[in-house]
N, C-alpha and C positions, 0 to 999 in steps of 0.2 A: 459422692456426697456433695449439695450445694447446698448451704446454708443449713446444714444437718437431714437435708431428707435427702436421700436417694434418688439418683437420676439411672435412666439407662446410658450406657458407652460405650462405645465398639472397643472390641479388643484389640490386643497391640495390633497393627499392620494392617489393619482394615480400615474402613471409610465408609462415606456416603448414610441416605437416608434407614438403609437396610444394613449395614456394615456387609455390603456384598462387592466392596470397590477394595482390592489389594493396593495398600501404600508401594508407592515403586520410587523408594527410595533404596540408600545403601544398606541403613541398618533393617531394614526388613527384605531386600531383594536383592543381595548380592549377587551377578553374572559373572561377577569378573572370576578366574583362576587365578594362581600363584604370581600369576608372571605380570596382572594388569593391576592397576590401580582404581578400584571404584572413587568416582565423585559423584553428588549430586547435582544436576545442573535444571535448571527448570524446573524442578520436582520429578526429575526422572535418572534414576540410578544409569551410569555409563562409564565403560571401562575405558583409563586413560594408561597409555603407559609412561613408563615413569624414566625416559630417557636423560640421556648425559652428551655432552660432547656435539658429534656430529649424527650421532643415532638418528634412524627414522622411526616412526610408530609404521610398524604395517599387520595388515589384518591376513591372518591366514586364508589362503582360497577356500578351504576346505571346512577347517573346523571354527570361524572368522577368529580364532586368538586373536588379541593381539599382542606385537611382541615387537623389540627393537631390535633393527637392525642395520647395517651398514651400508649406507648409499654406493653406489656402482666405483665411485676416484678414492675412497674410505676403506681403512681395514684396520682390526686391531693389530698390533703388535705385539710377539712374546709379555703376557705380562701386563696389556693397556686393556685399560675400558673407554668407551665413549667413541670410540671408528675416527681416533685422533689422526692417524698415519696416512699422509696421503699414497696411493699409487702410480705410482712412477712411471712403470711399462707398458703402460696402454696409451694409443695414440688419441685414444676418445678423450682421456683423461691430460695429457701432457703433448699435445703436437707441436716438438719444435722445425717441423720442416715447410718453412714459409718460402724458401726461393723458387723460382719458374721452373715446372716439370721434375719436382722435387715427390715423393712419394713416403708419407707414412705407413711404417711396418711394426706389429707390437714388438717388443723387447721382450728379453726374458725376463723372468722375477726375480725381482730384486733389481735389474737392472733399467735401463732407458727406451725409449726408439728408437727406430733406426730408419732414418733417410735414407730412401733409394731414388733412382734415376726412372721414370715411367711415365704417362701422364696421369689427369688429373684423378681419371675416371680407373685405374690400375688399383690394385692392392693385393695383401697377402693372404686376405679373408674376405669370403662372401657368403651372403643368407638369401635363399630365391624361393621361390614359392611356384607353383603353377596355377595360376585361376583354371574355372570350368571353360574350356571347350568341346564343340557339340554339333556334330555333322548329324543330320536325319540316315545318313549313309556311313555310320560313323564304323570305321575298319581297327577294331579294338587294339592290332597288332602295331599298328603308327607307333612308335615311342615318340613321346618327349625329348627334348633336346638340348643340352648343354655344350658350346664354344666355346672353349677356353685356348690361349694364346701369353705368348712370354709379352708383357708390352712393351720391349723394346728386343728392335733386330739387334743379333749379332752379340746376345748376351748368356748364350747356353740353355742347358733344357731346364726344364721345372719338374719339379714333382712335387704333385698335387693326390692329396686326401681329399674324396667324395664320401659324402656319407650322410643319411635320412637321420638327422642328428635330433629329431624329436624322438624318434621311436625304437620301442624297445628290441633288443633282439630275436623275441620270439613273435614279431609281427610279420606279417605275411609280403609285405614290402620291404624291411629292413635293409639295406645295403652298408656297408662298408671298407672302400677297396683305396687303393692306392693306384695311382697313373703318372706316365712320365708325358710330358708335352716335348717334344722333341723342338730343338733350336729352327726359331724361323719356321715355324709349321704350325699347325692348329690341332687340338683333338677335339673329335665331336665324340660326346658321353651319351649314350641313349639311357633316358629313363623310362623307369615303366610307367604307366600308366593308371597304375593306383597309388600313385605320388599325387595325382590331380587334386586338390581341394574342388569338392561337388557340394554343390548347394551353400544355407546357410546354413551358419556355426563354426564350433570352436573344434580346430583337429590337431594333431601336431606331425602336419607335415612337410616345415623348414628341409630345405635340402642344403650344407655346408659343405664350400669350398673352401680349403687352406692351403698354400704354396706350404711345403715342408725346411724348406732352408730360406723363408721370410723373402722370398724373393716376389716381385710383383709380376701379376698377371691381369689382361683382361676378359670377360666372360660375358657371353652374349648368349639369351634363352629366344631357344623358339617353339612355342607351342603352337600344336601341330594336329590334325586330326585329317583325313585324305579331303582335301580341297578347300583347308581351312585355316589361317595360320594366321600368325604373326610374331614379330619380334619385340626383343627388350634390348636395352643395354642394363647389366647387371652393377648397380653402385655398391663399391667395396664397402663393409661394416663400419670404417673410420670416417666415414662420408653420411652415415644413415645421418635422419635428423629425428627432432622432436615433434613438427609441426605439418602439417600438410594439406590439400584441398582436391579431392577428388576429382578426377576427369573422364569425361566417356562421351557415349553418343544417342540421343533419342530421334524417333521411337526408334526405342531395339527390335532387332528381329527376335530375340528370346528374352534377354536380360541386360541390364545395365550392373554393374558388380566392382566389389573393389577387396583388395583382400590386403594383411596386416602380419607383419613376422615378428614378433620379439625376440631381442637378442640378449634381455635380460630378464632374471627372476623377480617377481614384483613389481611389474612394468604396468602401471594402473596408465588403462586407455580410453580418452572420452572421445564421443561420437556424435556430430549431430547432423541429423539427416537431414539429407535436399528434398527427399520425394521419398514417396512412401513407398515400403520395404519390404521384407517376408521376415521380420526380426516378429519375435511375439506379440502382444498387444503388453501393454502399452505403448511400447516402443514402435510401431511399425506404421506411423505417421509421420508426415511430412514435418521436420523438425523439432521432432524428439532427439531429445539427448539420451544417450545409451551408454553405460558405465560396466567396465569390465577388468581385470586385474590377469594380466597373461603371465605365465613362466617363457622361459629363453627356449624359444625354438617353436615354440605354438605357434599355429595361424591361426587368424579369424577372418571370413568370408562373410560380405551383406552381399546379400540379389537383390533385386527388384521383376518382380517375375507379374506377369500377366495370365493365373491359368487360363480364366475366360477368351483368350482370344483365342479366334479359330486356327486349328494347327493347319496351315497352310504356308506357302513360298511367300506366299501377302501378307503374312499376320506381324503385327504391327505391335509394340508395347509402349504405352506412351513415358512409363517413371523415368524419371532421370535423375540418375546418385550423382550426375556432376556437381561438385561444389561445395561435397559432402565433407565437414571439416574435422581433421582426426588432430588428435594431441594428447602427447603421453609425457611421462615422468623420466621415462627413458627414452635412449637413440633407438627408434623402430625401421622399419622398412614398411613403405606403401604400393603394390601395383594394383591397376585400375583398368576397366577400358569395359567391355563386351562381351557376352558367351559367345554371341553370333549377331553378325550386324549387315546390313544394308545400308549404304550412306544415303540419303537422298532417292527415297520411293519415288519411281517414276521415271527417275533416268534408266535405271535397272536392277532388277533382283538378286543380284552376285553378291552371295554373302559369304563373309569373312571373321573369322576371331580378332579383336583389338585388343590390344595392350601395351601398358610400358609401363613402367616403374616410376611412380612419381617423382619430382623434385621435390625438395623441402622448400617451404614458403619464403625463408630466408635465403635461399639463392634465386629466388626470381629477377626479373632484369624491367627496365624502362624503354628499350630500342633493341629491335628483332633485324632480321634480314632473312629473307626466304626465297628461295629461288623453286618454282612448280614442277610438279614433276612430267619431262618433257611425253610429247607423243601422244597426250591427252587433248580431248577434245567436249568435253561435258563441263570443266571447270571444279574447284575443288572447293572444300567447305575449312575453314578457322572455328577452333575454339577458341575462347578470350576469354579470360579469368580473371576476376579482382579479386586482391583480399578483401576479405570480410573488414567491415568498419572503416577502410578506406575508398569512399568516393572519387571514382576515377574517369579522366578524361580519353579516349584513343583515339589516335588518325591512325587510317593506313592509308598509304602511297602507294599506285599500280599505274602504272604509263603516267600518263598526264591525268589523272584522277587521285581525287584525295574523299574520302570517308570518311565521319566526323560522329562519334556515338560516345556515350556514356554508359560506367556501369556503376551499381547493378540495375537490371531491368527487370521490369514484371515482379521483383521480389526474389530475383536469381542474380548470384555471381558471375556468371555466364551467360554468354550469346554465342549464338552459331551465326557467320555471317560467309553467304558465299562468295566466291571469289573466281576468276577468267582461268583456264589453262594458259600455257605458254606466257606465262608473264611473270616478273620480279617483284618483290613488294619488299616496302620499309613501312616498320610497324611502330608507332612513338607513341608513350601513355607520360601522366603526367604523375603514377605511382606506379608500384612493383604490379606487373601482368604474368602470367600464365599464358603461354600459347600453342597451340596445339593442330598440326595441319592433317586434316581428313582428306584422302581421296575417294571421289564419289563408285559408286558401282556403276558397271555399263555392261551390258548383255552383249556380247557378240561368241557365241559357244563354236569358238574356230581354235582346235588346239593349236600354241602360239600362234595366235592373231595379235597382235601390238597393240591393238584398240583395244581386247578384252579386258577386262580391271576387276579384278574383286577391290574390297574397300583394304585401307590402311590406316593406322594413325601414326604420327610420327611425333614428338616434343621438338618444338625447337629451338634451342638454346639462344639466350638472349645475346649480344655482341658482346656484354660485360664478362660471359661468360665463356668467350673463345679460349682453345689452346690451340697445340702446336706441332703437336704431331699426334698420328693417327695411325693405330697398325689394327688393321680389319680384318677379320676371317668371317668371311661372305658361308652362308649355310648350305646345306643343300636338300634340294624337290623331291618329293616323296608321291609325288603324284605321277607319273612316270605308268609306264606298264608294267602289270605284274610289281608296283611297288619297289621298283630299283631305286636304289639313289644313285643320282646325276644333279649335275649344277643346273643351278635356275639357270633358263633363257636369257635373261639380263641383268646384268649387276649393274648398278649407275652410281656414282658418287658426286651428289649435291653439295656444291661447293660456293663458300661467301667469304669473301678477305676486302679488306681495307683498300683504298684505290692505290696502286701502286707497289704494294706488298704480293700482289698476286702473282708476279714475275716469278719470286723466288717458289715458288712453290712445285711441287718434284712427287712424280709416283714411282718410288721403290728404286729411286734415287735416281729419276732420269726427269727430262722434261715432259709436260702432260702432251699428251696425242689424244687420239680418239676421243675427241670432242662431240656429244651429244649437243650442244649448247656451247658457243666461245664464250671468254670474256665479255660481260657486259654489265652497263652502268644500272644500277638500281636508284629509284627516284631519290631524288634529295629531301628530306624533311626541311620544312619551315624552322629555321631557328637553330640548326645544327650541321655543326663542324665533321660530321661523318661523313665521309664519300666508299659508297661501297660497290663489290662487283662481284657478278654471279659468274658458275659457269656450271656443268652438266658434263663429266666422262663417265666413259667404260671403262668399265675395271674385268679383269677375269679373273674367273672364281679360284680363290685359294687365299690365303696369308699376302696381305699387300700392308706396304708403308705410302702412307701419302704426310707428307713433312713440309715445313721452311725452310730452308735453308739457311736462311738468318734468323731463325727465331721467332720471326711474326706470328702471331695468333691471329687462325680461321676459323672458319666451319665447316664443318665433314656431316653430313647427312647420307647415308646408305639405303637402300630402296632397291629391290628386284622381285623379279615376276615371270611367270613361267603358269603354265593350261591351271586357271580359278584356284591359285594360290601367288600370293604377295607377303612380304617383310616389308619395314624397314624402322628405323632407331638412329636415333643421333651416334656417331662413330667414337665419341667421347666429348666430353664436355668440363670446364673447369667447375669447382663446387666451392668457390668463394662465396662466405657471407657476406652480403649484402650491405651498404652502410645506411643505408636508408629504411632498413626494414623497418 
């Protein structure tokens, strides 16, 4: 009634000219369950929950509840509400082991860490993933490869727990075994082969290693398929980080790829992409953000795939996920690189699988050293990475030659910029970099011919980021006749120490011999107090220590190659944040 005569009115909950428009507020459209709190915000009913303390709000994967709960260093306590309690025994959460070649190990509940003796790149626990690789001649029975090693000589065996720690026991991959690494020795664990993450999407197939008495270990993957390879160095879980920036190589011969391990439950991870993708639409353009909430042990896999290009030895895909920025709520794991790659069309068609396990953005460095990998004669390719938002300057230094570019370029974080064989280089940015050394392909189909190359990629760890001792377990060649295993044709150990520090420095505790390359001086950067010096040995295949003798921090880079298969991975590296990040 207005003014005593009758009007018409929508009934409760309804709107609009026709009352055909539902109110979506609380009192007409409650979504929330028990557990959420409806508010109105906008004129739109939304469930908020209704936390205390340290609680998070998080949405169920599944049915989106939402519900609070207790961020990863938080727990309650007999009796508490609000995740007051902090967690003591995890190194993620409490690391007090800050001295040189000092090693975080979780503690038990209830009680602390525990510092061990190892280096940077060692620990008690690790989470690895396998990206796709993809031989056109691909021999299904290759396993996969896991190295594992005590990280320090002369410390007793390890036993170590493997196991497919996403999947259930009635999956048709499921493993779950125990191994002893015997003292000063290596074991190589084969896996199978439908551990692989193939394609895009979401799988859960984390593969975890844990030392059983917290003693530290290091472990090195090498994915493998007959004539196709490469390595990783594996970063222990108390090392994973938050933040990262994809790395690979265009054009791929099949795919540029990057894949994501959570190590915790309700680990919400944002994505955004470099170049366009095989993610669904709307996501699978060139800098879309992509939004996703993982449980501990899931991977996630982006490609960038080409079907239209011709299946041929030539075919060419131009996407590149370099650069591609990942960030989560939790410490995750990143590896990146290639299905199958060609460096550089034209030099030659020898393709190869790439990969390595990212670094987090907050340990990147300002000053490189790199010494090329000798015997080459085509010259080899750099990636260069800025972070995002910071505008950066780089020189690189090679003989008497300086190189002067900025990034980003064209609208990328990255530039590929090539570089001479047989040469040293000093690399100076005037913010945190990313660097990354390619060797190109070169056709020469002469089994062990020295010239032959499939491609590689290697991280190279910045100078801030040297340590100090190295204990290496080189892999071994699956390409052989009839599939034997035998040591690669040539192990090399790429080596950069400070001028004068390089004296002390010892393989498996003698002086270095068998010099590929002696000592020599790398250019001097404009402006800077570093004087550094490369060198290039042979090492043979098995379990080797390469150390200081006094303590000095190096660089250890590993690389071998034997008939159109190649590795190689930084031999360890420290995982110091960064003060400048």
């Amino acid at each position: 009634m207005v003014d005593g005569a009758p009007v018409c009115g929508c009934p409760d909950c309804m709107t609009g000219d026709y009352c055909d428009i539902p109110v979506d507020t609380c009192a007409c459209n409650n979504p929330c369950n028990n557990k959420d709190t409806c508010q109105d915000v906008g004129g739109t009913a939304q469930c908020v929950c209704d936390c205390t303390g340290n609680e998070e709000c998080r949405e169920h994967p599944e049915t989106y509840e939402k519900e609070c709960k207790c961020p990863v260093c938080f727990f309650n306590a007999p009796g508490e509400t609000g995740c007051l309690s902090p967690v003591k025994n995890l190194c993620i959460c409490n690391n007090p082991c800050t001295a040189d070649q000092q090693v975080c190990v979780d503690g038990p509940p209830g009680g602390h860490p525990i510092c061990k003796i190892g280096n940077p790149s060692s620990g008690n626990a690790f989470t690895v993933v396998f990206e796709e690789n993809d031989s056109e001649k691909s021999f299904r029975e290759i396993p996969l490869e896991l190295y594992l090693t005590p990280s320090v000589p002369d410390s007793g065996h390890r036993s170590v727990n493997i196991r497919s720690a996403g999947l259930k026991e009635d999956h048709h991959c499921y493993f779950n075994v125990n191994k002893t690494i015997e003292e000063n020795s290596v074991l190589r664990f084969p896996v199978e082969r439908c551990m692989m993450h193939n394609k895009t999407g979401l799988e859960k197939l984390a593969i975890r290693l844990t030392e059983l008495n917290n003693d530290t270990m290091l472990v090195y993957g090498i994915n493998k398929d007959r004539w196709t390879a490469d390595g990783f160095l594996a970063t222990p879980d108390v090392q994973a980080g938050s933040s990262f920036q994809t790395v690979s190589y265009a054009p791929a011969h099949i795919s540029t790829q990057f894949a994501i391990i959570a190590l915790f439950d309700d680990t919400d991870v944002t994505i955004e992409l470099a170049d366009d993708n095989d993610l669904p639409p709307p996501y699978n353009t060139r800098g879309s953000i992509y939004k996703l909430t993982m449980q501990a042990f899931e991977t996630f896999q982006v490609q960038a795939r080409c079907p239209n290009a011709p299946k041929s030895k030539k075919r060419q895909c131009a996407k590149d996920l370099s650069g591609s920025i990942i960030t989560a709520n939790n410490k995750i794991h990143v590896h990146s690189g290639n299905v199958r790659a060609f460096v550089k069309a034209g030099e030659g068609l020898s393709r190869d699988h790439l990969v390595e396990e990212m670094v987090p953005t907050d340990r990147w460095g300002k000053e490189f050293g790199m010494v090329s990998v000798p015997g080459r004669a085509v010259g080899d390719i750099l990636n260069v990475m800025a972070l995002k938002g910071r505008p950066t300057n780089v020189d690189i230094y090679y003989g008497d030659k300086k190189e002067s570019f900025s990034l980003p370029q064209n609208g990328r974080l990255n530039v590929y910029k090539e570089i001479p064989s047989d040469s040293l280089f000093y690399i100076k940015s005037d913010q945190p970099l990313s660097v990354t050394q390619l060797t190109k392909s070169k056709d020469t189909y002469l089994y062990k011919n020295e010239s032959f190359h499939d491609p590689v990629t290697i991280t190279i760890p910045p100078v801030a980021q040297f340590t100090n001792n190295f204990f290496i377990s080189t892999p071994l060649f699956t390409g052989g006749e009839n599939f034997q295993l035998q040591p690669y044709e040539m192990n090399l150990a790429l080596l950069v120490a400070r001028k004068g520090e390089e004296q002390y420095i010892q393989l498996d505790k003698k002086p270095l011999t068998y010099f590929k390359m002696p000592w020599t001086d790398l250019p001097v950067p404009e402006g800077s107090s570093e004087r550094l010096v490369g060198a290039v040995i042979e090492i043979q295949h098995g379990t080797r220590l390469i150390s200081n003798t006094h303590g000095h921090n190096f660089q250890c880079v590993v690389y071998g190659y034997d008939d159109r298969e190649s590795y190689g991975f930084p031999a360890a590296m420290n995982q110091a944040v960064m003060k400048d990040y």
